[in-house]
N, C-alpha and C positions, 0 to 999 in steps of 0.2 A: 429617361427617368420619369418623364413628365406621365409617358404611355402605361408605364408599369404602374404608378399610382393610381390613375384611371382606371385600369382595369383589374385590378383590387378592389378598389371600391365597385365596379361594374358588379365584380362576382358577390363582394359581401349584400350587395342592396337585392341582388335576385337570391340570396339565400334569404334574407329578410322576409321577401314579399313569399317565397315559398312558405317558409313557416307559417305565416300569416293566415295560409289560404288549405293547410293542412287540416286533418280530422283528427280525433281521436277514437278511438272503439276498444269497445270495453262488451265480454261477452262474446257472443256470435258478431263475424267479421258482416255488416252489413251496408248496404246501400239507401242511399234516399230517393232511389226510383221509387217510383210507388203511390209513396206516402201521401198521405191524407192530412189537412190543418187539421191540428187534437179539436179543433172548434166545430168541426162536421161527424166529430165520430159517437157525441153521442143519436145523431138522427142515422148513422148507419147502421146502429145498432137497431135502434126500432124498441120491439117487442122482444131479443134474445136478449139471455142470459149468459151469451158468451160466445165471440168470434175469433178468429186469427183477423192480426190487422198490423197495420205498417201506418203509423204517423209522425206528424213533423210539430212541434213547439217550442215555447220558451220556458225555460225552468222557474219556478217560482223560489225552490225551496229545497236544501239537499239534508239529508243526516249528517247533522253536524259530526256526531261518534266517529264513523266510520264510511261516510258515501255507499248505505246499504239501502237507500231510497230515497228519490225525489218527488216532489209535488209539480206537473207540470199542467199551465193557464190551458185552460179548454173556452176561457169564452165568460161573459157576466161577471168576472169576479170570483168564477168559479174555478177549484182546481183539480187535477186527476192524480192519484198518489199511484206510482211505477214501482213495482219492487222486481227482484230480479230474479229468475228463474232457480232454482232448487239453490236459493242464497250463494251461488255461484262465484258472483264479481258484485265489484262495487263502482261508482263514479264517483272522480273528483270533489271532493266538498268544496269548492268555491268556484263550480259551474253558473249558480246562479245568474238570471240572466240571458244566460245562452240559448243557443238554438241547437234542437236536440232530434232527431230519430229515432223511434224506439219500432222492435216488429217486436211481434209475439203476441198475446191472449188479452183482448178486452173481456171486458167482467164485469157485470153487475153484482155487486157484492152487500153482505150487513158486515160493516165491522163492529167486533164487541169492544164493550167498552176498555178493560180492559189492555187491547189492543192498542186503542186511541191512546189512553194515555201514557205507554211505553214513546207512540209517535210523538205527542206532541214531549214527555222527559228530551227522546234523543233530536228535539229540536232549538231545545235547548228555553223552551216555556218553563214561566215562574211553579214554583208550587202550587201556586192559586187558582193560576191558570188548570193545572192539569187536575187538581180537584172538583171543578168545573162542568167536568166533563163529567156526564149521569146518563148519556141516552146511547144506545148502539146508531151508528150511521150507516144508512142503505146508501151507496155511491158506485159512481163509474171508476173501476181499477183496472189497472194495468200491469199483467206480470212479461216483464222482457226477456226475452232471446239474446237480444243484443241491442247495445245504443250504440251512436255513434253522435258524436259531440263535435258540433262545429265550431271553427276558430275564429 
């Protein structure tokens, strides 16, 4: 008896640590070979306007609405907004946090304003906050293929 409770518990603690150490992917089924820290990719970038790229970070920030885009830290303070390939898929909204993979198309982009202040309504900013907003932003974007969200 004593054997049989033991290795019940054996198996539920290695089911545990399995989930623990699982991914999730959303999109294109992808890998974290590759990947580059979001904190080097704007010097990979250079002087283009737009490359395929494969990197790895931490979420800052997801669509609260519906996980149709997240902001993730590139470095400074600074963050990288990811949307998802022909509005395809979405991720988790309480990724925040995490550690994230994304491949697909860096971009030097202007967003209109317009734009912005949809982002910052579906982030869930005051009124005040999103009237605020008066100037188009020239920034490093990111449209994915695929993420894959680590546990």
């Amino acid at each position: 008896m004593k054997n049989l409770l033991f290795t019940g518990l054996f198996i539920a603690v290695s089911f545990a640590t399995l989930a623990q150490t699982s991914a999730s992917y959303h999109g294109k089924k992808i890998t974290e070979n590759g990947a580059i820290p979001a904190t080097q990719l704007a010097a990979k970038m250079a002087d283009k306007t737009a490359m395929p790229a494969k990197i790895e970070g931490t979420v800052e920030s997801v669509c609260k609405v519906k996980g149709c885009w997240m902001n993730v830290k590139t470095g400074d303070g600074q963050t990288m907004r990811v949307t998802f390939k022909d509005y395809g898929f979405f991720v988790p909204k309480d990724i925040v946090g995490k550690t994230v993979v994304v491949e697909g198309t860096a971009e030097t982009t202007t967003t209109p304003v317009a734009n912005l202040r949809h982002f910052a309504e579906d982030a869930g900013k005051s009124k005040e906050e999103i009237e605020k907003i008066t100037e188009p932003e020239k920034a490093l974007t990111f449209v994915a293929d695929g993420v894959l969200v680590k546990k």
